[in-house]
C-alpha positions as CSV (number, residue, x, y, z in Angstrom):
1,X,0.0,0.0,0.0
2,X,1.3,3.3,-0.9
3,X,0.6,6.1,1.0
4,X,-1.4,9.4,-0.9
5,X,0.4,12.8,0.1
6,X,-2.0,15.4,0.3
7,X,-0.4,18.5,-0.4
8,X,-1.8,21.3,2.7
9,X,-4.9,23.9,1.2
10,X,-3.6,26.9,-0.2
11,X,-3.3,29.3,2.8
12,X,-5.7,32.3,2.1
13,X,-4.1,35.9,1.5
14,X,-2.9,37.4,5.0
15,X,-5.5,38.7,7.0
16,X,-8.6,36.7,5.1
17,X,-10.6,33.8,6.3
18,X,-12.8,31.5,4.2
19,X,-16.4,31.5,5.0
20,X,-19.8,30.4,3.4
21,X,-22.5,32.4,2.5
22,X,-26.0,31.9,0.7
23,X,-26.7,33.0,-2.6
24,X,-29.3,32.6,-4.9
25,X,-28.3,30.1,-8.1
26,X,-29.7,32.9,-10.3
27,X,-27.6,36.0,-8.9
28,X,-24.5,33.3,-8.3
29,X,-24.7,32.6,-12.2
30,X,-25.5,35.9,-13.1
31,X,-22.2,37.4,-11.6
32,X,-19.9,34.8,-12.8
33,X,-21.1,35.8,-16.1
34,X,-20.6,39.3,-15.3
35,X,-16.9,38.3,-14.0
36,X,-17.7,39.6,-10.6
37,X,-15.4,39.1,-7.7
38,X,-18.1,37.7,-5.6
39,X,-15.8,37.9,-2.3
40,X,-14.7,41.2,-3.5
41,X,-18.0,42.7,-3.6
42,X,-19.4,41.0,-0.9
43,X,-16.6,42.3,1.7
44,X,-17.1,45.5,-0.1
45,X,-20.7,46.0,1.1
46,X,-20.3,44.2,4.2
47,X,-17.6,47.1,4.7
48,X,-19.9,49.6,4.1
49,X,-23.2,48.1,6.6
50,X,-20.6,47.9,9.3
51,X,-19.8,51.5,8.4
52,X,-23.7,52.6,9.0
53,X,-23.8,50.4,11.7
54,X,-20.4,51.9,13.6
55,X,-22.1,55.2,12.5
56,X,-25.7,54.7,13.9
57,X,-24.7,53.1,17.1
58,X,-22.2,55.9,17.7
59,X,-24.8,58.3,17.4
60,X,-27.0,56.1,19.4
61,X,-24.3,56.2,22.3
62,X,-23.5,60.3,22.4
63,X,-27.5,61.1,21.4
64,X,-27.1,62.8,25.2
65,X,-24.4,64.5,24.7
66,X,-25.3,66.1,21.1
67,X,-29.0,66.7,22.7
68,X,-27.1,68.7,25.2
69,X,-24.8,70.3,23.1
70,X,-27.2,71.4,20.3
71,X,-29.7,72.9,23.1
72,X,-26.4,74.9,24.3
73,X,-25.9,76.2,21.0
74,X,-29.8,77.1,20.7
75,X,-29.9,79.3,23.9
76,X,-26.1,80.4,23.9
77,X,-25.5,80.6,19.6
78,X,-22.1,79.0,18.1
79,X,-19.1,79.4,20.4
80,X,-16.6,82.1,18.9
81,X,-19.8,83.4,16.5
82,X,-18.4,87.1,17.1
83,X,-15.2,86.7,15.5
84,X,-16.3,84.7,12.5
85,X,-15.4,86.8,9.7
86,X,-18.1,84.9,6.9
């Protein structure tokens, strides 16, 4: 018996891990048609969610503060607004 070397999986590029995902067959064979870098474009929107979603719970977390702030600004004006020169 001889024994079968398998050669290790190609590592992925540094900083990337493999994962699965869902697709539709009719979108899936749609953008292989169109040559789209499916993992490209998916990391590129999932970039841009988390973006909204840093975005929105950062707002979410200060909403006190810039409640506070723009209520100071409504009673008091802009701080410095008498040596603004537009």
């Amino acid at each position: 018996m001889s024994a079968i070397l398998k050669s290790p999986a190609p590592a992925a590029p540094s900083g990337k891990k493999a994962t699965n995902i869902t697709l539709s067959a009719e979108v899936l064979a749609e953008a292989r048609d169109y040559g789209i870098n499916i993992s490209q474009e998916c990391e590129a929107h999932l970039r841009t969610v988390l973006q909204r979603e840093r975005e929105l719970r950062w707002r979410a977390d200060h909403a006190d503060f810039i409640a506070a702030y723009n209520q100071t600004v409504e009673a008091e004006g802009l701080p410095l607004t008498e040596w603004r020169s537009f």
